[in-house]
C-alpha positions as a Markdown table, in Angstrom:
| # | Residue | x | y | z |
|---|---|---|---|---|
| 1 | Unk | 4.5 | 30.1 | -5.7 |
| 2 | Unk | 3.4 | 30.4 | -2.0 |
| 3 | Unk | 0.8 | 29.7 | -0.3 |
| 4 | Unk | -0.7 | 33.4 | -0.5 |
| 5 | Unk | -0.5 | 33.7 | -4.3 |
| 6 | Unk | -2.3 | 30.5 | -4.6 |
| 7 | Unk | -5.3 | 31.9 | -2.3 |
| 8 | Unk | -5.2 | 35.2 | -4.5 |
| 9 | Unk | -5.6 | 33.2 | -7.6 |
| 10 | Unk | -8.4 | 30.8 | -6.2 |
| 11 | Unk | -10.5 | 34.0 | -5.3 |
| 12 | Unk | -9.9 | 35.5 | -8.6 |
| 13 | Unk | -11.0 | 32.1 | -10.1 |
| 14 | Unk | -14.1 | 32.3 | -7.9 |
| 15 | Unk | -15.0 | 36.0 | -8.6 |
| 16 | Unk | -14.4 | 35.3 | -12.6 |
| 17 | Unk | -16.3 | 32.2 | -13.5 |
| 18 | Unk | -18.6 | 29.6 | -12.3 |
| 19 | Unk | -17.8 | 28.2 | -9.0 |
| 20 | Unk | -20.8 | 25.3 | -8.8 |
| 21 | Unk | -20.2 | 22.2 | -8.5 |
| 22 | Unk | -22.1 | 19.5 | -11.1 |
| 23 | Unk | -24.5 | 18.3 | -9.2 |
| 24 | Unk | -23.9 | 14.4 | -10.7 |
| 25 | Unk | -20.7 | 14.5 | -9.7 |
| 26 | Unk | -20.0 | 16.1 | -6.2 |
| 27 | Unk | -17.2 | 13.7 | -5.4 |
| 28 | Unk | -13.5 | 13.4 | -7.2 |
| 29 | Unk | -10.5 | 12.6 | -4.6 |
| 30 | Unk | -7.5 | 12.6 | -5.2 |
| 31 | Unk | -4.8 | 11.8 | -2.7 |
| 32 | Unk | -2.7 | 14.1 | -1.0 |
| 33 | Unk | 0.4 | 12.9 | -1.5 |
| 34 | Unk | 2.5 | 16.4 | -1.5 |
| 35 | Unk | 0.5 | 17.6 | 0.8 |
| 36 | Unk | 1.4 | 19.1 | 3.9 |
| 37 | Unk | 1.4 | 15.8 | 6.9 |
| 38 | Unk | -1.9 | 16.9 | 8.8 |
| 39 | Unk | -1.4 | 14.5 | 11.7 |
| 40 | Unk | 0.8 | 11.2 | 12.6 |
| 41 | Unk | -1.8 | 8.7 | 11.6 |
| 42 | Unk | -2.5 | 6.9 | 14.8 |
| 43 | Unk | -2.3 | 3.8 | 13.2 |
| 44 | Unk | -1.4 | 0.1 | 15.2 |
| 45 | Unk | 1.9 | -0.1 | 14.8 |
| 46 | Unk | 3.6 | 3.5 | 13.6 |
| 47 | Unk | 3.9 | 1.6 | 9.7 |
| 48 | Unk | 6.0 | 3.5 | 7.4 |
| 49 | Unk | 3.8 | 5.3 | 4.8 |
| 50 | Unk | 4.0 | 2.8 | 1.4 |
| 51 | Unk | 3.4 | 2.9 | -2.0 |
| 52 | Unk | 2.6 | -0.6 | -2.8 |
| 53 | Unk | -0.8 | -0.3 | -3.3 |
| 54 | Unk | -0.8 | 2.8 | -5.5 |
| 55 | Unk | -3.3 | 2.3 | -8.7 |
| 56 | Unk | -0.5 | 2.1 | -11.4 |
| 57 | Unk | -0.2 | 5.6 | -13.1 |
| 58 | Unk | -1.6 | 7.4 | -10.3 |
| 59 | Unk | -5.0 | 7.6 | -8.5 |
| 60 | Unk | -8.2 | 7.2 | -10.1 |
| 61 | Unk | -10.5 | 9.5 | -9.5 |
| 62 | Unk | -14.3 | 8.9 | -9.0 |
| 63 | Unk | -15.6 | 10.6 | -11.8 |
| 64 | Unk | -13.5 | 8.6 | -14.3 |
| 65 | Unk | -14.8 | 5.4 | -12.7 |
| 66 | Unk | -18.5 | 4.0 | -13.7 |
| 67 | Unk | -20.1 | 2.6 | -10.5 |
| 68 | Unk | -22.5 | 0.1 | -12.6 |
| 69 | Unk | -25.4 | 0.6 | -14.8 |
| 70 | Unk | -28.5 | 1.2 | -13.2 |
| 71 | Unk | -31.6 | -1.2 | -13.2 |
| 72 | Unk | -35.5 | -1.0 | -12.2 |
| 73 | Unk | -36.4 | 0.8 | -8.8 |
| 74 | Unk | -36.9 | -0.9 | -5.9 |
| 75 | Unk | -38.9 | -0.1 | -3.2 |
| 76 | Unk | -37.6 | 2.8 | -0.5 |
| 77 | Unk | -38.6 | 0.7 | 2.7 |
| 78 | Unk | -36.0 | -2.5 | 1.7 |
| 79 | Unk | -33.2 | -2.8 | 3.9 |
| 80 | Unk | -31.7 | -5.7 | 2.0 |
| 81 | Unk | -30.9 | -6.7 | -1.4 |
| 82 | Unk | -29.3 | -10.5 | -1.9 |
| 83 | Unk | -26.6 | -10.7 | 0.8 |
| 84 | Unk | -26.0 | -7.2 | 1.3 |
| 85 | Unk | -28.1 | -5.7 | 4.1 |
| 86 | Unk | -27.5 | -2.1 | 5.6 |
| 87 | Unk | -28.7 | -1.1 | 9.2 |
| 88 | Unk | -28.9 | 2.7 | 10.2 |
| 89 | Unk | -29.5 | 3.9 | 14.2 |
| 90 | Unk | -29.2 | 7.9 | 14.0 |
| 91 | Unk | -26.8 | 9.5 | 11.7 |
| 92 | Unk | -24.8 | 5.9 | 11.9 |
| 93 | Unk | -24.9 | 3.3 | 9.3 |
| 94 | Unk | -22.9 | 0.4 | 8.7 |
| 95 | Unk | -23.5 | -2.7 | 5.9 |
| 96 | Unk | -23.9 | -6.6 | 6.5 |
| 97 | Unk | -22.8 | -8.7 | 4.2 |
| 98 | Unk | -23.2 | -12.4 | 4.1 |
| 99 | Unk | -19.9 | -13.1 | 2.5 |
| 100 | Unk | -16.8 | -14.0 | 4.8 |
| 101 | Unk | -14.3 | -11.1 | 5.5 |
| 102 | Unk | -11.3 | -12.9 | 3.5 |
| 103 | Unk | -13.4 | -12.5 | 0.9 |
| 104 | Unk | -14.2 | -9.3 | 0.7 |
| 105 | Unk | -11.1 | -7.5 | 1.9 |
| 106 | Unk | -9.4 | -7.2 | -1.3 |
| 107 | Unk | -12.6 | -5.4 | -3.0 |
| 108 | Unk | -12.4 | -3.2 | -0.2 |
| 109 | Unk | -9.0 | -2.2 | -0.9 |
| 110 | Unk | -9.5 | -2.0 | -4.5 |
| 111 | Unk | -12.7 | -0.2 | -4.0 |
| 112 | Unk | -10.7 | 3.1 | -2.3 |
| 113 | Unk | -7.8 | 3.1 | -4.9 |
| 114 | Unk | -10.6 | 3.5 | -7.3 |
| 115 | Unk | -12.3 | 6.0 | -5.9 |
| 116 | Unk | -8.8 | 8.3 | -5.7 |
| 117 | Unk | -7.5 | 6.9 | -2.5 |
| 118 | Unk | -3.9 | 5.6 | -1.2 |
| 119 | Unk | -4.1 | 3.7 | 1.8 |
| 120 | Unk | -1.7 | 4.5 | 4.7 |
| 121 | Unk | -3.0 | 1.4 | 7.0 |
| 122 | Unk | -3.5 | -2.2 | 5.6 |
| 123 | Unk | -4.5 | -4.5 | 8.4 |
| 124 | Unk | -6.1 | -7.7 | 7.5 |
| 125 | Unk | -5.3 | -9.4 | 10.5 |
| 126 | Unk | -7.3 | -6.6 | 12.9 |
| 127 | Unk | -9.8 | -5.9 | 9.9 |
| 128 | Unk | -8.9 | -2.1 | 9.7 |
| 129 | Unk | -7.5 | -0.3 | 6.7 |
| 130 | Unk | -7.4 | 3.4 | 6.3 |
| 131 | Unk | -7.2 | 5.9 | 3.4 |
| 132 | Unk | -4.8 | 8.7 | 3.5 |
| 133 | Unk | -5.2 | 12.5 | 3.9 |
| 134 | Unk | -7.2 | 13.0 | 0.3 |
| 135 | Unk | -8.8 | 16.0 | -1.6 |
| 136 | Unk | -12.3 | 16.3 | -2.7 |
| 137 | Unk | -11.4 | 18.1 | -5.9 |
| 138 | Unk | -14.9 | 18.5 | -7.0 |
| 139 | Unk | -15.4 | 21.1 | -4.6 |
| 140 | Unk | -12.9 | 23.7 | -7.0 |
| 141 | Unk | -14.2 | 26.5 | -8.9 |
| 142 | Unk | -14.8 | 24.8 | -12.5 |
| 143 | Unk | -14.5 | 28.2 | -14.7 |
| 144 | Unk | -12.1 | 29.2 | -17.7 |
| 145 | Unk | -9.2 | 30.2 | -15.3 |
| 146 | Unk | -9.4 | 26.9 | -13.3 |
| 147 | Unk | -9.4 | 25.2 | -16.7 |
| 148 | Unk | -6.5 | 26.7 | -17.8 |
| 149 | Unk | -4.5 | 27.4 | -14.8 |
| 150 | Unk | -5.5 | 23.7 | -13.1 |
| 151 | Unk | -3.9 | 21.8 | -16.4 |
| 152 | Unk | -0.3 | 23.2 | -15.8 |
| 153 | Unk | -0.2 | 23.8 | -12.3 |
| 154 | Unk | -2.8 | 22.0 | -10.1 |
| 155 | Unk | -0.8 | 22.7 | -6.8 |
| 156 | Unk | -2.2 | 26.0 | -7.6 |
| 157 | Unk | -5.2 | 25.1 | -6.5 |
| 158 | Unk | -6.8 | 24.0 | -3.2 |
| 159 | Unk | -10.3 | 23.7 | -1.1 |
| 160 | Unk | -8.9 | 24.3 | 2.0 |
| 161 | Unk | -10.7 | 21.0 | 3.2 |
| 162 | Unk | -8.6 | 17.1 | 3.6 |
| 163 | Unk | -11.2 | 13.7 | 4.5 |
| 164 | Unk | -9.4 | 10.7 | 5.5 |
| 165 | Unk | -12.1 | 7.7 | 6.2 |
| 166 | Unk | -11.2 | 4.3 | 8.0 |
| 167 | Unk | -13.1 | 0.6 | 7.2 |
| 168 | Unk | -13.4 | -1.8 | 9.4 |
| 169 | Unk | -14.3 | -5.3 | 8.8 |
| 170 | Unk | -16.2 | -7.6 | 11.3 |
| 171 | Unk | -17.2 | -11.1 | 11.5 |
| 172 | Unk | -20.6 | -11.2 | 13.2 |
| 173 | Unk | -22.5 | -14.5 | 14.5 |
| 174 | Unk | -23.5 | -15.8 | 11.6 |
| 175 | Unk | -20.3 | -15.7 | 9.6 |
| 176 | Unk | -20.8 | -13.1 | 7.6 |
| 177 | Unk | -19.3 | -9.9 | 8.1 |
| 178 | Unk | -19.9 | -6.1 | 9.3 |
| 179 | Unk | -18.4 | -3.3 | 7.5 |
| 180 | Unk | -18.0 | 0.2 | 8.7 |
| 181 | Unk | -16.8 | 3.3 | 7.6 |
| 182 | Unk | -15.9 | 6.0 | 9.6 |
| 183 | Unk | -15.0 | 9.9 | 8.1 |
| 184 | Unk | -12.4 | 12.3 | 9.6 |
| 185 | Unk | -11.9 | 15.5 | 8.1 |
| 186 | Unk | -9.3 | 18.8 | 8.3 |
| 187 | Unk | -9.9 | 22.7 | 7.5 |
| 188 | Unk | -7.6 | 25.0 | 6.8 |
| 189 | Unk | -8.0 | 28.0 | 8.5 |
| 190 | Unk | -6.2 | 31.6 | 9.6 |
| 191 | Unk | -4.6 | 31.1 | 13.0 |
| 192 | Unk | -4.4 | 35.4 | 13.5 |
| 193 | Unk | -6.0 | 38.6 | 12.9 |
| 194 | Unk | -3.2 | 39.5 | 10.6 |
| 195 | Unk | -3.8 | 36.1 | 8.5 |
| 196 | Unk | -0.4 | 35.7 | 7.5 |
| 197 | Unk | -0.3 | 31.7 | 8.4 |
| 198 | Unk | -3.0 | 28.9 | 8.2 |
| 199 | Unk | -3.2 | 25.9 | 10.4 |
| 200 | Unk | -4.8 | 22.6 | 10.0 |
| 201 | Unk | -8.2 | 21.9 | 12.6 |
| 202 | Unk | -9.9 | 19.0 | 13.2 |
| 203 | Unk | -13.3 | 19.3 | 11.3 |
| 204 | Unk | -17.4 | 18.0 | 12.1 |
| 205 | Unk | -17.7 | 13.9 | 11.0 |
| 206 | Unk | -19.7 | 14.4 | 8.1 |
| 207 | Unk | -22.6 | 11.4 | 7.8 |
| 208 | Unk | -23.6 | 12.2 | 4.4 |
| 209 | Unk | -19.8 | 11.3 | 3.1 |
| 210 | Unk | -19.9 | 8.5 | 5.1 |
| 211 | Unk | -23.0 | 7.2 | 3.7 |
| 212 | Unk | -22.3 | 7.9 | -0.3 |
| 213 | Unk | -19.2 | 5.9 | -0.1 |
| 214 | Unk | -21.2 | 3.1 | 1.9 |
| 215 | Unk | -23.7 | 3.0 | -0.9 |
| 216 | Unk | -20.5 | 3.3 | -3.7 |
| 217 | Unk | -19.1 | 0.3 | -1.6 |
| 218 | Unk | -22.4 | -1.5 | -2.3 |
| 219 | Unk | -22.5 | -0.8 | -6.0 |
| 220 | Unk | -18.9 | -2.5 | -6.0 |
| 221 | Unk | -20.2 | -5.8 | -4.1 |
| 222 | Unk | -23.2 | -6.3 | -6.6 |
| 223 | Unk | -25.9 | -4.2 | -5.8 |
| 224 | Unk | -27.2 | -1.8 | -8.6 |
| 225 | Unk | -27.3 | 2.2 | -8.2 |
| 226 | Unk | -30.8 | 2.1 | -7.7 |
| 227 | Unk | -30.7 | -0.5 | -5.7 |
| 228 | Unk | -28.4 | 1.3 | -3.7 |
| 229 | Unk | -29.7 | 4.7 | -2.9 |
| 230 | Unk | -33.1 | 2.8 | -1.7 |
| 231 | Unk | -30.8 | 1.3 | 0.9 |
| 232 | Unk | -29.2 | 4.0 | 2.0 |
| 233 | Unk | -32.4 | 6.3 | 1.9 |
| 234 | Unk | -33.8 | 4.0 | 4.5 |
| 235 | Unk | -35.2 | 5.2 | 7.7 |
| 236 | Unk | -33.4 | 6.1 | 11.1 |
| 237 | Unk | -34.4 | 4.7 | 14.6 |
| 238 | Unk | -35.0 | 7.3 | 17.2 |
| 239 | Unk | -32.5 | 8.1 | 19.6 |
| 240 | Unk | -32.2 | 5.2 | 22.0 |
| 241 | Unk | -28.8 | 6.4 | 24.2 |
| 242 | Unk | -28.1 | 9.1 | 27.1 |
| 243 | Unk | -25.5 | 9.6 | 29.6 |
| 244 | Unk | -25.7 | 8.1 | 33.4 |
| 245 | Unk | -24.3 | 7.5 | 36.6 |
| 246 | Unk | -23.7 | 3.6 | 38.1 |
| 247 | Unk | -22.1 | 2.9 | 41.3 |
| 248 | Unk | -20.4 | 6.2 | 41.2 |
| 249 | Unk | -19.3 | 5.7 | 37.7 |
| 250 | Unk | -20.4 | 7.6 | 34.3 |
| 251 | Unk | -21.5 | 5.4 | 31.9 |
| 252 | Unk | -23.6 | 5.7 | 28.4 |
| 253 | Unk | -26.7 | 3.8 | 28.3 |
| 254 | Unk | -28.4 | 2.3 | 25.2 |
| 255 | Unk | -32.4 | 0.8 | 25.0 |
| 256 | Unk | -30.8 | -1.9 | 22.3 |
| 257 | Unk | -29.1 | -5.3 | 22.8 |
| 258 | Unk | -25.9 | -5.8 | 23.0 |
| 259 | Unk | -25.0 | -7.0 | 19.2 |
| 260 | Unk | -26.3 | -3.8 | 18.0 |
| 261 | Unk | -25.0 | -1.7 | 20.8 |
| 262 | Unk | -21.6 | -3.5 | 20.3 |
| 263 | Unk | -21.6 | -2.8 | 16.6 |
| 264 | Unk | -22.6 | 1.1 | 17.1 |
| 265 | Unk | -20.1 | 1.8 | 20.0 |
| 266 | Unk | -17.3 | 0.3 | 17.4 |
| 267 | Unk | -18.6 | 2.6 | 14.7 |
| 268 | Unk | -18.3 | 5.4 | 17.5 |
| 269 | Unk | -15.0 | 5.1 | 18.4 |
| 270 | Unk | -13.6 | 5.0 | 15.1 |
| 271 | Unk | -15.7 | 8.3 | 14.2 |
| 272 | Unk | -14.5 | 10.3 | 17.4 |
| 273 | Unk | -10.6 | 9.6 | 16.9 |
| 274 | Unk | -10.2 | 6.5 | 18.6 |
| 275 | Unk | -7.6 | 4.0 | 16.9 |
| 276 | Unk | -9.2 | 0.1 | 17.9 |
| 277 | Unk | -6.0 | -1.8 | 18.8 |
| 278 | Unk | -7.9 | -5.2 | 19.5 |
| 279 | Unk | -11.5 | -6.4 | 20.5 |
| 280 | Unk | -12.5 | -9.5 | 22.5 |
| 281 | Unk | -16.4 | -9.1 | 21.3 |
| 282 | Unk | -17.0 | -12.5 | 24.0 |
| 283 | Unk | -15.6 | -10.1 | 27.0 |
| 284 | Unk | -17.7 | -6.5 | 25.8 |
| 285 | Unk | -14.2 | -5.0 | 25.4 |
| 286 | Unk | -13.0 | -2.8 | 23.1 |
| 287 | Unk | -9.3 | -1.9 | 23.4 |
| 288 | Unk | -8.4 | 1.9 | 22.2 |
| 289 | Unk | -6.4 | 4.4 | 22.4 |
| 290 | Unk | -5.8 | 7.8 | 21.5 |
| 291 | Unk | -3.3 | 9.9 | 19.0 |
| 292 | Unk | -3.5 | 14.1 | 19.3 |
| 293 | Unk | -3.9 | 15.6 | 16.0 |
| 294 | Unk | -0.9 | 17.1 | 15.5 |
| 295 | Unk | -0.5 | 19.1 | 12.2 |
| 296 | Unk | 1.1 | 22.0 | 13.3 |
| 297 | Unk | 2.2 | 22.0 | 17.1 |
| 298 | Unk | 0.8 | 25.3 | 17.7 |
| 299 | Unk | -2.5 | 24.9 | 16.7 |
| 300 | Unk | -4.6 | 21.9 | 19.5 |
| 301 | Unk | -6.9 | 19.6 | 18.2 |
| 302 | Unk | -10.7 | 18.9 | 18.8 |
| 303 | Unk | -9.6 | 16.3 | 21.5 |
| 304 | Unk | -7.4 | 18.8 | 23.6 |
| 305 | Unk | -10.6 | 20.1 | 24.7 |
| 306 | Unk | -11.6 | 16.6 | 25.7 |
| 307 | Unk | -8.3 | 15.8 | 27.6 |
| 308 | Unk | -6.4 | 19.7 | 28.0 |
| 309 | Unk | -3.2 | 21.3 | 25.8 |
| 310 | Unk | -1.2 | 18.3 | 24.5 |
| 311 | Unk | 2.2 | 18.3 | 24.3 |
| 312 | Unk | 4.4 | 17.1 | 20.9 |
| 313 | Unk | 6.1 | 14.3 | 22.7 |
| 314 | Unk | 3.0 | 13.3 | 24.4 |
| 315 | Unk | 2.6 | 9.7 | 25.4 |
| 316 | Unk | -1.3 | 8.0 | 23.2 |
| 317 | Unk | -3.6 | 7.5 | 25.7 |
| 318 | Unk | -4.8 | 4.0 | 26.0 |
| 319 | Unk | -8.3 | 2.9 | 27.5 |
| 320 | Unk | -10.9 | 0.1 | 27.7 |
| 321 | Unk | -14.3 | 0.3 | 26.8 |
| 322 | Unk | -16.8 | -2.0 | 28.2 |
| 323 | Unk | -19.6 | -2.7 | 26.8 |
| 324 | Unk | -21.9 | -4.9 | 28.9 |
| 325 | Unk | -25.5 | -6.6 | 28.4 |
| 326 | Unk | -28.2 | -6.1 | 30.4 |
| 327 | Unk | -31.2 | -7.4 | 29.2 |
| 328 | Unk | -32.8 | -5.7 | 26.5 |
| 329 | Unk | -30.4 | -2.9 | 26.6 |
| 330 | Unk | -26.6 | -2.3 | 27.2 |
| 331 | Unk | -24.1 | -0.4 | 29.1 |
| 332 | Unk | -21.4 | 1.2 | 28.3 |
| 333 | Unk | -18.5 | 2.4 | 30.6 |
| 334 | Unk | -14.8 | 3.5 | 30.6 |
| 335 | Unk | -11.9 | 1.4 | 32.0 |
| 336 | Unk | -8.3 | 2.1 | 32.4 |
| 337 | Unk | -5.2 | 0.4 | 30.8 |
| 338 | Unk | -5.3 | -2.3 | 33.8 |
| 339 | Unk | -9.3 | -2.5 | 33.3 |
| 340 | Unk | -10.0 | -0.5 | 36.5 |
| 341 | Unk | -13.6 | 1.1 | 36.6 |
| 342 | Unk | -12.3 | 4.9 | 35.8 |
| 343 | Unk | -14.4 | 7.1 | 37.8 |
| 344 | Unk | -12.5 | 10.5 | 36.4 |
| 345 | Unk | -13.5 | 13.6 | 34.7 |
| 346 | Unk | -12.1 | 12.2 | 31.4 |
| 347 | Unk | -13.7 | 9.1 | 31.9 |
| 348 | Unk | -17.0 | 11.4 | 31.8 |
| 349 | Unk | -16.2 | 13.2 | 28.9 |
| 350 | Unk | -15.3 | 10.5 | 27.0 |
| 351 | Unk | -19.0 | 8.9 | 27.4 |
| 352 | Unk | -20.6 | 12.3 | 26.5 |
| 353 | Unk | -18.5 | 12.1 | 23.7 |
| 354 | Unk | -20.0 | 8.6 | 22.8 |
| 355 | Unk | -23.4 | 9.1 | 23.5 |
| 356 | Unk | -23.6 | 12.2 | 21.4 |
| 357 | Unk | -22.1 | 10.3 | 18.4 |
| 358 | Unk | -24.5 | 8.0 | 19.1 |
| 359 | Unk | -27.6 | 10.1 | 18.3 |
């Protein structure tokens, strides 16, 4: 059946029944493994897409997995409970834990295969892993049609909507460990007046996803459900970042030392499409570079605006990102491959880009 007749029965689904989703249960994932290839993952080293750590009889889905039992309340204003501690700047948040990363890498992985995920990048040695392309089937009509049709042919169904989310593990001064996660999501839309083809667009970062699965994470490393939406709930610092000009050179400014700024600019890049191929957190430098969404050639991404039209055999852009203490606060700038100062138009977008991410 194409791609139309499944659209036609969706709506008919929608117009027949129910189409809310149960509010206890507004996440369900299940990986897209037939799905159409939304971009070429810009992963480290172009890996080959395995299997190996597949849940054994498919994905588990977050509805059929029980997070924990929940215990007494605990206050809203605690940040920290045992050695788990989150801290929140904006719309980003991010956990410490005082556990040592080898320790805690294989929950993580296990932690997305339970929740519905296959992982498409396994990097212990950089401390990056990343999900791929999934569905959040809680989001389909749940009505008699959707019931009955869903059973036999599932593919029939679709939300139009793909998330992919990316973890990164840090070792921080006092040997424990940072954890981030970082969401990335695709839309399916009409490319033409006509609507006779769909095309795959980068969609908004979505904080709240990010957070729930931070707060599902913590559930998994101990803490109770309570427990955990107290931490999650807890406040945001104001807006402490804005765009400037040094020497001649743009640059993002941030009115917080440089173990927090370091930790935020991190979380940044990884939201905004940057891929992290190596640190050196004692030189301030992160060392990125950049991958086009590519799902279907004809339609750009969100970051051909940033840099112009790609093209399909274009080349990943590659960067350094400085990140550089001064005081009480911190400065961020742009570099080139050979660690030039870049002084470019890019080189000012890209710091807009950062500092509104940073917000």
């Amino acid at each position: 059946m194409n791609h139309f007749s499944r659209i036609a029965l969706l709506s008919l689904s929608m117009t027949l029944g129910a189409c809310s989703v149960l509010e206890s249960d507004k996440i369900d994932y299940k990986s897209s493994g037939k799905a159409p290839t939304l971009e070429v993952p810009p992963d480290l080293t172009q890996l080959s897409r395995e299997t190996r750590y597949a849940v054994p009889g498919g994905p588990v889905t977050a509805s059929s997995f029980k997070l924990g039992q929940a215990t007494d309340t605990v206050p809203t204003a605690v940040t920290s409970i045992g050695d788990v501690r989150i801290e929140r700047a904006g719309t980003q948040r991010w956990l410490v834990i005082n556990r040592p990363a080898d320790k805690l890498w294989e929950p993580v992985r296990d932690f997305w295969q339970e929740n519905g995920f296959l992982l498409a990048l396994d990097q212990a040695n950089l401390g990056i892993m990343e999900t791929d392309w999934a569905e959040n089937r809680a989001k389909l009509p749940q009505d008699i049609i959707r019931g009955t049709l869903g059973k036999v042919f599932d593919s029939l169904y679709s939300t139009g909507e793909r998330d992919k989310f990316r973890t990164r593990l840090e070792r921080n001064a006092t040997g424990g460990t940072d954890i981030f996660i970082s969401h990335r999501g695709m839309l399916e839309v009409y490319d033409s007046a006509q609507k006779d083809r769909t095309v795959w667009q980068p969609r908004a970062v979505d904080p709240e996803l990010e957070a729930e699965f931070l707060r599902r994470l913590m559930v998994k490393l101990g803490v109770t459900h309570e427990q955990s939406k107290a931490l999650i709930s807890a406040g945001a610092l104001k807006n402490t970042s804005r765009v400037a000009t040094v020497n001649g050179q743009p640059v993002v400014q941030i009115d917080e030392g440089f173990d927090r700024a370091w930790r935020r600019v991190g979380l940044s890049l990884d939201r905004t499409g940057f891929t992290v191929e190596d640190r050196d957190r004692s030189k301030g430098i992160y060392f990125v570079r950049y991958v086009e969404p590519n799902a279907d050639k004809a339609e750009p991404g969100f970051f051909s605006k940033l840099f112009g039209p790609s093209k399909a055999d274009a080349k990943p852009l590659k960067y350094r990102i400085a990140v550089v203490s001064q005081g009480d606060s911190t400065v961020v700038s742009v570099l080139d491959n050979a660690g030039a100062p870049d002084t470019t138009g890019t080189a000012q977008r890209i710091v807009k880009v950062i500092a509104e991410d940073l917000k």
